[in-house]
C-alpha positions in Angstrom: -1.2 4.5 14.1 -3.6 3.0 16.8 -6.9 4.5 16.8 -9.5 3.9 19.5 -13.2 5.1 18.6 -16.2 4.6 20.6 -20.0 6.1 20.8 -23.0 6.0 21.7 -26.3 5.1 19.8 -26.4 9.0 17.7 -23.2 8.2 16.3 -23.1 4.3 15.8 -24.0 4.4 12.0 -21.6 7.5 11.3 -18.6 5.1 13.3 -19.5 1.6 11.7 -18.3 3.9 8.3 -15.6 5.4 10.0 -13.8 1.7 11.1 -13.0 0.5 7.4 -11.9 4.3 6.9 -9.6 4.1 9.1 -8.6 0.8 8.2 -8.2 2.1 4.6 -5.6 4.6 5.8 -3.8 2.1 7.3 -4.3 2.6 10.9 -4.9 -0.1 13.6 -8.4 0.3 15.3 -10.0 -0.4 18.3 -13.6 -0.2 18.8 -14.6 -0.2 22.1 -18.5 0.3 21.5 -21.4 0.7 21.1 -21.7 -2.4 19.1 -25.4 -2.6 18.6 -27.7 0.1 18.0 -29.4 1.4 21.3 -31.7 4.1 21.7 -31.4 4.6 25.4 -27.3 4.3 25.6 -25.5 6.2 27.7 -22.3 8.1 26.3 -20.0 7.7 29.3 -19.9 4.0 29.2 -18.2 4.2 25.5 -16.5 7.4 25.7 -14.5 7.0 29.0 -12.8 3.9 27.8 -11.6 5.5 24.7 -10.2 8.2 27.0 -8.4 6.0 29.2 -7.0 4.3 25.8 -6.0 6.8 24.8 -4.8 8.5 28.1 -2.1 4.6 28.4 -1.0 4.9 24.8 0.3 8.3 24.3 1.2 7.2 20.7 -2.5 6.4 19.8 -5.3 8.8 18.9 -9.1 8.8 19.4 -12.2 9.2 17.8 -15.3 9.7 19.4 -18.8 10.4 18.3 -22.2 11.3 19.6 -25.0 13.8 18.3 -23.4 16.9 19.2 -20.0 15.5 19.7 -19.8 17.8 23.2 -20.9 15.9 26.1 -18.9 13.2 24.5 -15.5 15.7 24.9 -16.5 17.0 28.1 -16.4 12.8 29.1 -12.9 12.8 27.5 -11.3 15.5 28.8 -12.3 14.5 32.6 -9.2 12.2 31.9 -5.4 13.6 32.6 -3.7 13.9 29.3 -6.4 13.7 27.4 -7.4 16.5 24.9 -10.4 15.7 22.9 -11.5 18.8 20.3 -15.0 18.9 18.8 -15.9 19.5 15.2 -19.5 19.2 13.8 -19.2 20.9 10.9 -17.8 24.3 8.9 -14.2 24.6 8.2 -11.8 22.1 8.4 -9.4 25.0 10.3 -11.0 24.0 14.1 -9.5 20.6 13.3 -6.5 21.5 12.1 -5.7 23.9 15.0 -6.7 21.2 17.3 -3.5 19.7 16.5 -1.4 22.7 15.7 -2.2 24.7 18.7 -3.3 21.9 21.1 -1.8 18.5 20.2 -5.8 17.0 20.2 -5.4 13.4 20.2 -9.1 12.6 20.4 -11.8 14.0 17.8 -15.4 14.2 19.1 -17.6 13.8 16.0 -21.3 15.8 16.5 -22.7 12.9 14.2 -26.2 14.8 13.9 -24.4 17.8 11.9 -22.1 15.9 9.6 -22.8 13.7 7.2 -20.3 10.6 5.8 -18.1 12.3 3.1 -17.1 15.6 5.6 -16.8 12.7 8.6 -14.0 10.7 6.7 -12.5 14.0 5.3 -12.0 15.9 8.5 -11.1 12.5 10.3 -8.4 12.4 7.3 -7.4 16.2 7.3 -6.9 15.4 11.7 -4.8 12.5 11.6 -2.3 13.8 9.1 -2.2 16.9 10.6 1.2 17.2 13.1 1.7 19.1 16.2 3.5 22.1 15.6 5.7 22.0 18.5 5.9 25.4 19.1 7.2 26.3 22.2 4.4 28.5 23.5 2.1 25.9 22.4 3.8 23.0 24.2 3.7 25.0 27.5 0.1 25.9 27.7 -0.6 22.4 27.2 1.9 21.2 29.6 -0.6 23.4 32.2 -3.5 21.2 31.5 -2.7 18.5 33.7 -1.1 20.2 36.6 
């Protein structure tokens, strides 16, 4: 699978050892930055191009990181057909149910509240996870982006 992944400077050491994670798995990446570190980054100009990535390649997934991981989402989800879930720690469940209920295909990373072993376990756990399908599930989504 394709995966894009992008953030800013609060989550550029926690995605540097996501990429050859990813890799690992076997997936196809795409960074699309930050590529140095930068204290005075702005999230947006990382975030949205893994969005729109995303948002063209309906087959891919996303991965995107900043301290909390929400402003990072709330860039995301400006996009139609994106849904971008956030998970910064605690059970593993929000991330499943992101793509059992909702068919997430981006995960925003709160890089300040997780550290490297739950990162590449929940990334794991969310890209093997499937949709459900459900009926009821697949309608509320298809009401997103009306």
């Amino acid at each position: 699978m394709k995966i894009y992944i992008g953030t800013d400077h609060a989550g550029f050491e926690l995605k540097e050892m996501l990429l050859p994670f990813l890799r690992s798995l076997g997936h196809e990446t795409e960074d699309k930055g930050a590529h140095s570190f930068e204290a005075l980054d702005d999230y947006p100009d990382f975030i949205r191009p893994v969005a729109e990535a995303v948002a063209n390649d309906v087959s891919s997934r996303g991965i995107i990181l900043g301290g909390s991981g929400q402003g990072e989402a709330m860039c995301a989800n400006r996009l139609k057909g994106v849904r971008a879930a956030v998970y910064y720690g605690g059970p593993f469940d929000i991330a499943v149910l992101s793509r059992e209920h909702n068919d997430a295909n981006i995960l925003s990373l709160g890089a300040r509240f997780v550290d490297e072993d739950e990162a590449r376990e929940v990334v794991r756990v969310w890209l093997e996870t499937p949709f459900s399908g459900e009926e009821k599930h697949a309608r509320r989504i298809q009401k997103l982006d009306i």
